[in-house]
C-alpha positions, 0 to 999 in steps of 0.5 A, spaced: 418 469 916 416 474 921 415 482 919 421 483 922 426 478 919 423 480 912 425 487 913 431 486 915 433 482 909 430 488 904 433 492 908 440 488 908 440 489 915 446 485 918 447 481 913 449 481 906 444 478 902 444 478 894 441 485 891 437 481 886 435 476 891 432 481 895 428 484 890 425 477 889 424 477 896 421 484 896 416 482 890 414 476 894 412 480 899 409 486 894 404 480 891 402 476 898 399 484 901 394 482 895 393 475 897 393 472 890 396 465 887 401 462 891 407 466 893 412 462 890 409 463 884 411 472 884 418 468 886 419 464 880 416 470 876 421 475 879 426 470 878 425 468 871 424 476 869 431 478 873 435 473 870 433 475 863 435 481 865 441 479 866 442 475 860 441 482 857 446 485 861 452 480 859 450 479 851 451 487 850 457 486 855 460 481 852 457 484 844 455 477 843 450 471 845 452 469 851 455 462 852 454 457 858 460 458 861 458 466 861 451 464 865 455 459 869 460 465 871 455 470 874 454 469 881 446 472 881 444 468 875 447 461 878 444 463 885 437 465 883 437 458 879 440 454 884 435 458 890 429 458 885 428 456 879 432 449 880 428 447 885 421 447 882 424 443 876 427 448 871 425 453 866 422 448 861 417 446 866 416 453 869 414 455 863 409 450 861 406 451 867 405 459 868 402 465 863 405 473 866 398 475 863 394 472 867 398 472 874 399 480 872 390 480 871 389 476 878 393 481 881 390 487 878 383 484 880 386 482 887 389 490 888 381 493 886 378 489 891 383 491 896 381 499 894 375 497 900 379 495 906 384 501 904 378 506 905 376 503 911 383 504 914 383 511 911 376 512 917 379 509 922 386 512 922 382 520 920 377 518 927 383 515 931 387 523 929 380 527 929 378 523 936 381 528 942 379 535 938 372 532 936 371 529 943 368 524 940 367 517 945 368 511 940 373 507 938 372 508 930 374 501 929 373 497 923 365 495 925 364 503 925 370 504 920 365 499 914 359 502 916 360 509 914 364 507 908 358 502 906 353 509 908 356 515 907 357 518 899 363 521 899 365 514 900 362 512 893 362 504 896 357 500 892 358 494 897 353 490 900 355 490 907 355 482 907 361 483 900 364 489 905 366 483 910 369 479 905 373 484 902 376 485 909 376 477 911 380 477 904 385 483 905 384 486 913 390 483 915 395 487 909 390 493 910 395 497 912 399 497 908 394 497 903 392 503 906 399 506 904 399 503 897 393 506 895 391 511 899 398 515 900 402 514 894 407 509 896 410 506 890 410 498 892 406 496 888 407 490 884 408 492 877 406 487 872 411 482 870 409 482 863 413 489 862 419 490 858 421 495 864 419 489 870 426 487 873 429 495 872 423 497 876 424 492 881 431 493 882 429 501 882 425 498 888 429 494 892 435 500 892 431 505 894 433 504 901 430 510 903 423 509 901 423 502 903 425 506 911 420 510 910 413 505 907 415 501 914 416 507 918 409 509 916 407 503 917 409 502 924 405 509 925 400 507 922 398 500 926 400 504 933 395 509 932 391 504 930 392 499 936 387 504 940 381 503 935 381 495 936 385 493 930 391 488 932 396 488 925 403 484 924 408 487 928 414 491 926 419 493 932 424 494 928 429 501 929 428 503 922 432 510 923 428 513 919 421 518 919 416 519 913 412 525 910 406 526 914 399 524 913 395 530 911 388 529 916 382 532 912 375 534 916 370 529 916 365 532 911 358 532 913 355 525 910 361 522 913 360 525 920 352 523 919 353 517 919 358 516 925 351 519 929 346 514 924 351 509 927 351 511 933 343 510 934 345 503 931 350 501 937 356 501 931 362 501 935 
């Protein structure tokens, strides 16, 4: 699925998908940015957490336990099994096979490694705004972008230049929105499945219609200021109707600012 079909359906554009399948599709996508385990496997976690949910909400509605016949009268609860759950081979097999703990500490490893690509970002995006005031004649991209992260201080980066490139190899197609997760406070992120509050959350996230607008409205401000700097992202073309708060731009400090001049001499670009 491309970038554009996948945020018309978590954004319910012109269709009118199931909210609870949405947001399976939306922690799908979460997950995939940190490149971790196989996306089915956030999909079947997503899944299994929801219709528990959901369990939950019909045996208070109903003040009782519920029966087969109250978990095949909801129309959510049948869809996610039947598009989800069913086709994998069903809830016993699911359950032997995975453990949320050890998905939830993958993808915690996973998003403190992207921390890298997210600070390269937050170079290249600073240069590419600074550029015309600083007159500076580079591109500042990601050559430029990984060196004065790995050299300047304030950047705090304890990398070897070879695991800098590993980290972008890994993460730099997703940076992106990386950038936005983790550097400008979207609120995206995969929650861990193992909490008591996943499916709430997640629900939290899919109906809030305007902060999905605004992450993908930055995200295509993002890349097109950075199609300048040589970075090629994912396309989104769609007409989200929608702005975002704007990106505080702070000065290059001074370590920052040696380090463009030190790579200059090195014919870093």
């Amino acid at each position: 699925m491309d970038l554009d079909s996948l945020v018309s359906e978590l954004l319910n554009i012109g269709d009118q998908r199931p909210l609870y399948m949405r947001a399976i599709s939306l922690f799908e996508f979460e997950v995939s940015l940190f490149k971790t385990f196989q996306p089915k496997s956030a999909r079947l976690f997503a899944a299994i957490k929801l219709m528990e949910h959901l369990e939950q909400e019909m045996k208070m509605k109903h003040s009782r336990p519920n029966t087969l016949k109250d978990l095949a009268s909801n129309d959510e609860y049948c869809r996610i099994f039947d598009e989800v759950i069913g086709p994998t081979g069903g809830w016993r097999r699911i359950r032997r096979a995975l453990s949320d703990r050890e998905f939830d500490d993958d993808v915690g490893a996973r998003i403190e490694e992207a921390k890298a690509v997210a600070e390269v970002i937050d170079f290249s995006y600073r240069f590419a705004i600074l550029r015309k005031d600083k007159g500076y004649k580079r591109r500042g991209g990601v050559s430029l972008a990984r060196y004065v992260v790995q050299t300047a201080p304030s950047y705090n980066s304890k990398m070897s230049r070879s695991t800098m490139k590993n980290r972008w190899r890994e993460y730099g197609s997703s940076s992106a929105f990386i950038y936005l997760l983790l550097k400008n406070g979207y609120s995206f992120l995969p929650r861990r499945v193992s909490t008591i509050q996943f499916a709430a959350k997640l629900l939290q996230q899919i109906q809030d219609e305007q902060a999905l607008r605004q992450f993908f409205c930055a995200y295509q401000h993002i890349t097109n200021v950075l199609s300048g700097s040589g970075y090629m992202f994912p396309k989104l073309s769609l007409d989200l109707r929608s702005t975002f708060p704007q990106i505080l731009i702070t000065p290059f400090s001074e370590d920052i600012e040696a380090a463009i001049k030190s790579a200059s001499h090195a014919n870093i670009d």
